[in-house]
C-alpha positions in Angstrom: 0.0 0.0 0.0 0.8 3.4 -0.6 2.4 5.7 2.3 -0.1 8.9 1.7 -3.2 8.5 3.6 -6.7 9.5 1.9 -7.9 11.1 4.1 -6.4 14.1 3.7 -7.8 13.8 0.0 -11.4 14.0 1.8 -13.8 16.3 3.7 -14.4 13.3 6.6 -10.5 13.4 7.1 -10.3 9.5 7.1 -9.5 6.8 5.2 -6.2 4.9 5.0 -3.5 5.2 1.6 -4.2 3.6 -1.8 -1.6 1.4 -3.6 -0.9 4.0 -5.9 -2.2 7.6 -6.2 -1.9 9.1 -9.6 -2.3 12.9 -10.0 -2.7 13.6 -13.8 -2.9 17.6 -14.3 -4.7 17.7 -17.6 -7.6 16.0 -19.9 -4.8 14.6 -21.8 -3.0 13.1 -18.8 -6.5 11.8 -17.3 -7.5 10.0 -20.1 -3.8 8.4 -20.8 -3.4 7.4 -16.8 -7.4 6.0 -16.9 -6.7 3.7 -19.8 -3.0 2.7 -18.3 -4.7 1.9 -15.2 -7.6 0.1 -16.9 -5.2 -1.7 -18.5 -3.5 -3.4 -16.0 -6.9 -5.0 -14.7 -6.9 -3.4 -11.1 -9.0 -2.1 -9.2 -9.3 1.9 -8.8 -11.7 4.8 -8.5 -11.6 8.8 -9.5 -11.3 10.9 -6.5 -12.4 14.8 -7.5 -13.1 16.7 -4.2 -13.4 13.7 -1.7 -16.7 15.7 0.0 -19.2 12.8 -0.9 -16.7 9.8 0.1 -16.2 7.5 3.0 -13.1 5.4 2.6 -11.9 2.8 4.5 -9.4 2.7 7.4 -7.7 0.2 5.5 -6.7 2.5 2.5 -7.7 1.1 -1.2 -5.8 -2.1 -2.6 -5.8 -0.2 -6.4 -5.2 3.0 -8.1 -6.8 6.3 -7.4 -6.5 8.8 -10.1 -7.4 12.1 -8.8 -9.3 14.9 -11.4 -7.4 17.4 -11.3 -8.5 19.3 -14.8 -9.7 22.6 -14.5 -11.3 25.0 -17.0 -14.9 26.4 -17.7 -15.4 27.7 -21.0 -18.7 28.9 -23.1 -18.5 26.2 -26.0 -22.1 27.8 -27.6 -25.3 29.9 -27.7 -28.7 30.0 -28.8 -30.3 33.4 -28.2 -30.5 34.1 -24.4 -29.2 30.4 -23.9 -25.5 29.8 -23.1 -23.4 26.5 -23.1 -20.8 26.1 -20.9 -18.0 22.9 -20.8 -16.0 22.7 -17.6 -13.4 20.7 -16.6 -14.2 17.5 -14.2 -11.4 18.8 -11.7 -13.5 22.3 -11.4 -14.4 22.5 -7.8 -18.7 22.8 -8.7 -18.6 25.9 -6.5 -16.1 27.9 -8.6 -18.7 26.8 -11.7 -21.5 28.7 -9.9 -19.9 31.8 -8.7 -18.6 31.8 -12.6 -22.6 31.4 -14.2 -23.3 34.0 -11.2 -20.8 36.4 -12.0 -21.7 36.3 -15.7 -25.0 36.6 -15.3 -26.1 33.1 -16.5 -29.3 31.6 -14.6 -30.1 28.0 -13.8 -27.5 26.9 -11.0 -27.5 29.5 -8.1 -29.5 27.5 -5.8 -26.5 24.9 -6.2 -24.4 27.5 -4.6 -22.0 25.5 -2.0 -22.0 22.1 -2.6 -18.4 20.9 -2.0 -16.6 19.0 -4.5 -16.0 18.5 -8.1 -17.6 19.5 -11.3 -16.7 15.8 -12.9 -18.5 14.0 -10.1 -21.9 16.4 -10.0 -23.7 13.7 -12.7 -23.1 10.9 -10.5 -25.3 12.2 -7.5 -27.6 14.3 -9.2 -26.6 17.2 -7.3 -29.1 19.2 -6.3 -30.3 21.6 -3.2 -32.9 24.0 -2.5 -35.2 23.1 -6.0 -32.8 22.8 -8.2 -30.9 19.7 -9.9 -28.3 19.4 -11.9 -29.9 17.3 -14.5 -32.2 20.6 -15.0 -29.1 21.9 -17.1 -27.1 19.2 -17.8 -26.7 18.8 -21.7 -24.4 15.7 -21.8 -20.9 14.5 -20.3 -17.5 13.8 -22.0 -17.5 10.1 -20.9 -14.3 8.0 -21.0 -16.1 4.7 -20.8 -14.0 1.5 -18.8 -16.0 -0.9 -20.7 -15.3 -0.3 -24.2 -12.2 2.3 -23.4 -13.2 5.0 -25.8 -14.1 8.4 -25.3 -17.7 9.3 -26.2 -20.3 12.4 -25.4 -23.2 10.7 -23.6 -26.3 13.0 -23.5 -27.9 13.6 -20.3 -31.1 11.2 -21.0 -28.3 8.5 -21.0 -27.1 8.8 -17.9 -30.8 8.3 -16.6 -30.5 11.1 -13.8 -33.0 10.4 -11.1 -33.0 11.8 -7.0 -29.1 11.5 -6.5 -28.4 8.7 -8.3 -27.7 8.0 -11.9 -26.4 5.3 -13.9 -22.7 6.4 -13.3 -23.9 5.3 -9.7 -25.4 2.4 -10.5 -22.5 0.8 -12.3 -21.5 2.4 -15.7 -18.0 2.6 -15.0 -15.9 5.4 -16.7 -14.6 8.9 -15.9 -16.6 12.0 -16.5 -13.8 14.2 -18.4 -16.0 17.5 -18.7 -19.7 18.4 -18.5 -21.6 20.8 -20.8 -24.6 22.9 -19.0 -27.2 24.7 -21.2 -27.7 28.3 -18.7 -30.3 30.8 -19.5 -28.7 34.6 -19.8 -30.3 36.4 -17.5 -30.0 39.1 -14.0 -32.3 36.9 -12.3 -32.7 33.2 -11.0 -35.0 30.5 -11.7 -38.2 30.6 -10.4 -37.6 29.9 -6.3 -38.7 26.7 -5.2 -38.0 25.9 -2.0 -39.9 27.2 1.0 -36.7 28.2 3.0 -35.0 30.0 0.3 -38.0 32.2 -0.8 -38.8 32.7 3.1 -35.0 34.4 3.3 -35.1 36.2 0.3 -38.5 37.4 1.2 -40.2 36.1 -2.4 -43.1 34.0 -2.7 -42.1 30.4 -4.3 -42.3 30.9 -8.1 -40.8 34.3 -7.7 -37.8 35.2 -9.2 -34.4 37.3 -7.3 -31.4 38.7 -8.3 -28.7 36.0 -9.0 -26.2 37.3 -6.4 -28.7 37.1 -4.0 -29.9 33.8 -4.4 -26.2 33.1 -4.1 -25.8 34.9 -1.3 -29.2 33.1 0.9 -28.1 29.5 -0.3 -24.3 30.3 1.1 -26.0 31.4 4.3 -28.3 28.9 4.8 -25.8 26.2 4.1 -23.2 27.7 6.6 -26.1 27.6 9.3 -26.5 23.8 8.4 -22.4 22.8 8.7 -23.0 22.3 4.9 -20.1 24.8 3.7 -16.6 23.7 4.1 -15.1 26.2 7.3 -11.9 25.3 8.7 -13.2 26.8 11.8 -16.2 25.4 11.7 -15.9 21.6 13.1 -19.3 21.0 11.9 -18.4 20.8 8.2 -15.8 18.2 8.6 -18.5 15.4 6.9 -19.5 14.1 4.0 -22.4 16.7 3.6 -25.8 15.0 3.9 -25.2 11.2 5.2 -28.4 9.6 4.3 -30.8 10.4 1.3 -34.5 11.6 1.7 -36.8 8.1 1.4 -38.9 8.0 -0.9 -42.3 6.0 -0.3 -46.0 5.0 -1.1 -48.4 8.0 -0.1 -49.9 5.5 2.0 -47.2 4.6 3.7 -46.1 8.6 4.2 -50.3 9.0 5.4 -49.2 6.8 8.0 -46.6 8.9 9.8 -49.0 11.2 10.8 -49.7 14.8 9.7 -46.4 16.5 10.9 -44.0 14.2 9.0 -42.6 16.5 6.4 -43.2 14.9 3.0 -43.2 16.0 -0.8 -45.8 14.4 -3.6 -43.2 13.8 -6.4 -45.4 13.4 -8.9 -48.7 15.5 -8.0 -51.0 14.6 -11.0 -50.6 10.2 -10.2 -53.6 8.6 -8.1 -50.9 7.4 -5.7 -47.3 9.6 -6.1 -44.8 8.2 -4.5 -43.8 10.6 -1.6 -40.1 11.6 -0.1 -40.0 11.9 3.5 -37.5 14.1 5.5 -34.7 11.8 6.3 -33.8 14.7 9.1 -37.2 14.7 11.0 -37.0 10.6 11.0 -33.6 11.2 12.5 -35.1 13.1 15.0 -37.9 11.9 15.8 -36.1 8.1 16.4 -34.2 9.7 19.2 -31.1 10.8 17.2 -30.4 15.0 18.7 -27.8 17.1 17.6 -24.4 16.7 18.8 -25.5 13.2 19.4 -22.4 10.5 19.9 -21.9 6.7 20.9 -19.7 6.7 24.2 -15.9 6.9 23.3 -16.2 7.8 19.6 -15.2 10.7 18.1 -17.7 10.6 15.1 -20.9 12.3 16.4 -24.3 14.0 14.2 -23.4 18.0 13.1 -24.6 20.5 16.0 -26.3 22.0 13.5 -28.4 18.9 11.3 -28.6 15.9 12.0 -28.2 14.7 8.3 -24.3 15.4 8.9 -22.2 12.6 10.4 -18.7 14.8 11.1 -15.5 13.9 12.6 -14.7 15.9 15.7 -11.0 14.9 15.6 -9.4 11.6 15.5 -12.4 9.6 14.3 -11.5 6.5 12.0 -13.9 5.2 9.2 -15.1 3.0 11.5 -16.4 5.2 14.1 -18.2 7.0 11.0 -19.9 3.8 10.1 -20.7 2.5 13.4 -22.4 5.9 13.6 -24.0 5.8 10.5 -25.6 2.1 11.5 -26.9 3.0 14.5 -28.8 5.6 13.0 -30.2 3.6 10.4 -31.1 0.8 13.3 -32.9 3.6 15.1 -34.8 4.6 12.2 -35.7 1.6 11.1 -37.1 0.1 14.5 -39.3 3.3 14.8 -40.6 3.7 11.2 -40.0 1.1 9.3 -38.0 3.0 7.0 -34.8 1.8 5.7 -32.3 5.0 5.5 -29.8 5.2 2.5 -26.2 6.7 2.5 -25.9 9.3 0.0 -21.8 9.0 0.1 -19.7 7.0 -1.9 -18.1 3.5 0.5 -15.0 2.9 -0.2 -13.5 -0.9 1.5 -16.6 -1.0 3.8 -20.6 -1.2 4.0 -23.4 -0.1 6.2 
């Protein structure tokens, strides 16, 4: 194994070394150290900004290549529309404050989420009504399974609530992604009770890009959710679990102050995502909350955050995380999800 721990190479600070860490700088590079790695038969994974990653104690018996590639560039336009490829190393923030700055419309509400621009398709990302897929066009794909470069179009990488089939299995490396971004002084139309409450809007209201920009950071910061060196709280992995999603009658069940969302409103029966949070909660899982003598413990400030307070091992994180799921499970019935990638363990 390798002598450089991962877990510097991540927002949870753990995870032990790799066999072999390869930093290509470029596209070029990333695509020639892929395909050498790919061709050696071992096993490996990308590593962009580490924020959505949980990696073993025991390191990684393979390669890691990390994306290092940056660039954002506007590729096309179509009237007010704008097209813009950026790099897979871009940290995703960076892309924001650049659609922001430029007046482009369509990922302001996206403002904050650690991590890489080349990982974004995998999850879905997405916060406060807005996804990704809403302005993805397509990816620059280097795929493992045939070892060629191709452009896959969004509808191929069949983006759903943080997942997608780069998640599910299609194995390859995202080398850039092109967004389609409306040209415009305002957001998209506010869609998310919290945000319009602090800008003051009513939902379906518009606001001035740098504001929206300028609530999500706050709001985020007030959650742990913005990477702080002096805030303990944002050493995670962001959000730990996913929101279920269930029947409606399963969600009519929980009782009328569960927190739920009809995803599709115009079905007989919609399935309905619940607030992984107020399940949290409501099994008995506080703030703050930690298992005696471990140094992993829920975010002060949401409990969706599993952070290190200093010392913690992956372990401790996943003994956590288990616990939590155990809790949630004997109380509702409902089987929580972790939203990070495991690397060398499971829950």
């Amino acid at each position: 194994m390798g002598e450089q721990p991962l877990s510097g190479l991540t927002t949870l600070h753990v995870g032990g070394a790799a066999r072999e860490l390869l930093s290509p700088g470029n596209t070029v590079e990333l695509v020639e150290a892929t395909l050498d790695t790919w061709s050696r038969r071992e096993p490996w994974f990308a590593l962009g900004g580490g924020s959505n990653l949980l990696i073993a104690d025991d390191g990684f018996d393979g390669t890691v290549i990390r994306v290092l590639s940056r660039g954002i560039d506007q590729v096309d336009a179509v009237e007010s529309q704008k097209i813009l490829r950026v790099l897979a190393g871009e940290p995703w923030d960076a892309v924001v404050a650049h659609a922001v700055e430029h007046g482009l419309s369509g990922i302001e509400a996206l403002s904050g989420i650690p991590g890489s621009a080349g990982a974004a398709p995998m999850q879905n990302i997405g916060a406060y009504g807005q996804e990704l897929s809403e302005v993805l066009v397509s990816v620059d794909f280097l795929d493992e399974q045939t070892g060629e470069r191709t452009q896959l179009a969004a509808t191929e990488l069949e983006l759903g609530y943080r997942t997608s089939a780069l998640k599910r299995g299609r194995r390859g490396i995202v080398l850039s992604l092109d967004l389609r971004l409306r040209e415009s002084p305002q957001s998209a139309p506010i869609a998310y009770d919290q945000l319009a409450t602090a800008l003051g809007v009513p939902i379906g209201e518009t606001a001035p890009l740098a504001d929206v920009r300028r609530a999500v950071l706050a709001l985020r910061a007030s959650k742990g959710m913005v990477l702080d060196p002096d805030d303990p709280d944002s050493v995670s992995a962001g959000s730990f679990f996913t929101n279920p999603i269930v029947s409606e009658n399963f969600a009519r069940n929980l009782g009328p102050d569960a927190p739920r969302w009809i995803l599709d409103p115009d079905a007989p029966e919609s399935p309905v995502k619940l607030s992984a949070a107020w399940l949290i909660e409501r099994a008995g899982v506080t703030r703050g909350f930690a298992l005696p003598g471990s140094r992993a413990a829920v975010s002060s400030k949401h409990t969706l955050a599993l952070t290190n307070r200093g010392g913690a091992t992956a372990a401790d994180i996943a003994e956590l995380a288990r616990y939590i799921q155990l809790r949630v499970l004997n109380q509702f019935g409902v089987g929580l999800q972790p939203e990070p990638q495991l690397i060398g363990l499971t829950l």
